[in-house]
C-alpha positions in Angstrom: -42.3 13.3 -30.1 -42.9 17.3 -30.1 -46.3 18.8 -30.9 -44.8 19.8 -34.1 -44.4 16.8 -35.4 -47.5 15.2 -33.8 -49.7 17.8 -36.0 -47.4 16.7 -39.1 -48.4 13.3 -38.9 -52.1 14.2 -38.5 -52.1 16.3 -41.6 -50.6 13.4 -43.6 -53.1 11.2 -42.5 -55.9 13.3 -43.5 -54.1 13.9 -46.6 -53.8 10.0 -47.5 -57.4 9.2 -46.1 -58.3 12.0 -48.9 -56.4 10.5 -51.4 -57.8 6.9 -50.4 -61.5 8.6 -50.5 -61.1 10.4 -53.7 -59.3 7.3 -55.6 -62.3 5.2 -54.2 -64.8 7.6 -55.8 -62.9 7.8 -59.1 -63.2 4.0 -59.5 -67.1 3.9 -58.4 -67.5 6.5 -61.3 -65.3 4.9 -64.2 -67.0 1.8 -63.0 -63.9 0.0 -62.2 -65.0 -0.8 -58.9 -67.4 -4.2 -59.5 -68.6 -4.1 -55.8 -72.2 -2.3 -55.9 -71.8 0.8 -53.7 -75.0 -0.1 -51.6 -73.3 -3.2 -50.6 -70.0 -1.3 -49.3 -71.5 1.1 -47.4 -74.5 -1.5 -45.5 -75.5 -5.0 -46.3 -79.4 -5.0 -47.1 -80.9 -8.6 -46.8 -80.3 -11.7 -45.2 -81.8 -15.0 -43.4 -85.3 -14.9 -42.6 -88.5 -17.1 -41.6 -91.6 -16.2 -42.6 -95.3 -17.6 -43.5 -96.7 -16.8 -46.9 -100.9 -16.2 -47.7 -101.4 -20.1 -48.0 -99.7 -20.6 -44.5 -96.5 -21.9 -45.5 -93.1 -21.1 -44.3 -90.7 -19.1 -46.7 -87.5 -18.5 -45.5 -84.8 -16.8 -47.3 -83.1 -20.3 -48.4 -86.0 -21.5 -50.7 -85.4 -18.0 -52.6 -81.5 -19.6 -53.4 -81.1 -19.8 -57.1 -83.6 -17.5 -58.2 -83.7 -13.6 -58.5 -86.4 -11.9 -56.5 -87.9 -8.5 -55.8 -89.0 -7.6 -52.4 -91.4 -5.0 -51.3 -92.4 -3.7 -47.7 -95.7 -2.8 -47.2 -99.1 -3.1 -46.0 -103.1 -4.5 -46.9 -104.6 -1.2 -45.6 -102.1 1.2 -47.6 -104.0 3.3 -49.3 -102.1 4.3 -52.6 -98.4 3.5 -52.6 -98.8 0.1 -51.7 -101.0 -0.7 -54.4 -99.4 1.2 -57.1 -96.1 -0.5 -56.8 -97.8 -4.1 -56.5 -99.6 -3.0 -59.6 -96.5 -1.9 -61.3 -94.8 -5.2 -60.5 -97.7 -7.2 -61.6 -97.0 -5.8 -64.9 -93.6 -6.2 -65.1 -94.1 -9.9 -63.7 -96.4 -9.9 -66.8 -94.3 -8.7 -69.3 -91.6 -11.6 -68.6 -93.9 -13.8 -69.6 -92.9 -17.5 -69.1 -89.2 -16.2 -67.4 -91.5 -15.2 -64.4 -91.1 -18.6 -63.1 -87.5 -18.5 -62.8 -88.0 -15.7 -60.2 -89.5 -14.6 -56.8 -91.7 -11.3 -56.3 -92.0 -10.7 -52.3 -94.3 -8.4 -50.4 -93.5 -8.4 -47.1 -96.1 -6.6 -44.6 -94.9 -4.3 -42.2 -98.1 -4.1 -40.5 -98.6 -8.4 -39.1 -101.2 -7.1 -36.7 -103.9 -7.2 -39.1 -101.9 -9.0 -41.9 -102.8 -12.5 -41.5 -101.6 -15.0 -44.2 -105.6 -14.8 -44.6 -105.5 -11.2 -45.1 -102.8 -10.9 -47.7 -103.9 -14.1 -49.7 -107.5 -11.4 -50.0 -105.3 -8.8 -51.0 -103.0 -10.7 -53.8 -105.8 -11.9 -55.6 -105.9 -8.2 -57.5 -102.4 -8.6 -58.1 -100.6 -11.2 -60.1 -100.1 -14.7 -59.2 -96.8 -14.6 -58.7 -96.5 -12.2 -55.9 -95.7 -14.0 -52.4 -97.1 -12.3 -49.5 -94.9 -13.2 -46.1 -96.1 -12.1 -42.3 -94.9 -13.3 -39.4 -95.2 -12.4 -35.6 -93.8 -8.9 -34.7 -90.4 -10.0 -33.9 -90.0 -11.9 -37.0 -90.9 -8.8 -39.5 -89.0 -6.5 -37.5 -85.8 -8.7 -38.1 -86.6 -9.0 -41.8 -87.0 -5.3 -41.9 -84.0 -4.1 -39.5 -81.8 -6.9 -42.1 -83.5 -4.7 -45.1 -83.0 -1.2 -43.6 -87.0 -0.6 -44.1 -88.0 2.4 -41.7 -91.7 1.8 -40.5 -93.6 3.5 -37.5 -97.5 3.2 -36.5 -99.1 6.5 -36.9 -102.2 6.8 -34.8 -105.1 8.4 -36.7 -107.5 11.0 -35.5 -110.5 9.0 -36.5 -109.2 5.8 -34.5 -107.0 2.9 -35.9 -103.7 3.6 -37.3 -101.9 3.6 -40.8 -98.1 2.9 -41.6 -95.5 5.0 -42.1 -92.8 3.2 -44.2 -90.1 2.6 -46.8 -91.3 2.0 -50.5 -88.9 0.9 -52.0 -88.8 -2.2 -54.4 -84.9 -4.1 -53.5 -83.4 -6.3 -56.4 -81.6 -9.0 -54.9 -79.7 -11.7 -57.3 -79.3 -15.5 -57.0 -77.7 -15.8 -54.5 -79.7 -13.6 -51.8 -77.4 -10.4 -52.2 -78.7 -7.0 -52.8 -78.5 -5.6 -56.5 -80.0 -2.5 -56.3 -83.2 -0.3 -55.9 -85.1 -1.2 -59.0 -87.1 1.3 -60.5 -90.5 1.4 -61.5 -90.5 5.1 -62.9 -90.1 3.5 -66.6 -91.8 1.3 -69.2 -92.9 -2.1 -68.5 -91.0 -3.6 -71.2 -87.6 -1.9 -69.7 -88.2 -2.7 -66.4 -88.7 -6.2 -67.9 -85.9 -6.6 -70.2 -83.7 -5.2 -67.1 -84.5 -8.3 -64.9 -84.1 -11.0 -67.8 -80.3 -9.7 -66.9 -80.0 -11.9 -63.8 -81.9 -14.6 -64.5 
């Protein structure tokens, strides 16, 4: 095979990879493609062990059959953390009796000072529903790594350190599969009314 024809087949298999590309995008537009697009490009989620603020263990299997939020965070955050805990509560709120028939997680990203003791402190501002999980180090860097949460200790010039991380609140469905960001940057009855979708 010449040169010649080595750079022809190269050319049409750029062309078709553009054509694949571009069809791909038409159908994620139109909606045609049912797939969530988060889910193509990296699964977010998946099997984990953890211990909530009473001590028990949670593990990804007792959240089967229910749709759940999850949040990453940490006790000594100083605004973020709060705020979306707050918003959450609200929306948890809002649903009334249907917030039974699902799960709201906060998982720290800081378990050397979040004890289950700790976080149960913590929740009590919050509502009831939330579940705080911790775990040794290895076991909330799995659960983050599975949930592509960033996090980094940043030392602090005073002493002690604070958490640089991911805030974002993940909508998973019944079965333990990623959904979608959900947003909190709208009323509390929306936010509300968009959840009753999966239960």
């Amino acid at each position: 095979m010449t040169a010649r024809h080595i750079r022809v087949l190269l050319v049409t298999a750029a062309f078709a990879a553009g054509l694949v590309l571009c069809f791909g995008i038409v159908l994620i537009v139109t909606g045609r493609l049912s797939t969530p697009v988060a889910q193509q490009v990296a699964a977010i989620g998946g099997p984990f062990k953890l211990t909530d603020q009473n001590g028990k263990v949670v593990t990804d299997q007792d959240l089967k059959g229910h749709p759940f939020l999850v949040f990453f965070g940490f006790t000594n955050c100083p605004d973020v953390c709060p705020t979306a805990l707050f918003e959450v509560s609200e929306i948890l709120r809002a649903l009334g009796p249907d917030a039974e028939r699902m799960h709201a997680l906060f998982i720290t990203i800081d378990p050397e000072r979040d004890t289950p003791a700790v976080i149960k402190d913590y929740l009590s501002s919050f509502d009831p529903h939330l579940v705080g999980l911790t775990g040794d180090p290895a076991a909330i860097a799995a659960v983050a790594k599975a949930y592509r949460v960033y996090s980094k200790k940043v030392p602090l010039d005073q002493g002690g350190y604070t958490m640089d991380h991911t805030a974002i609140v993940y909508l998973m469905d019944k079965s333990g599969r990623f959904v979608s960001p959900f947003s909190l940057k709208r009323t509390t009855d929306t936010a509300a009314a968009d959840l009753r979708r999966y239960l």
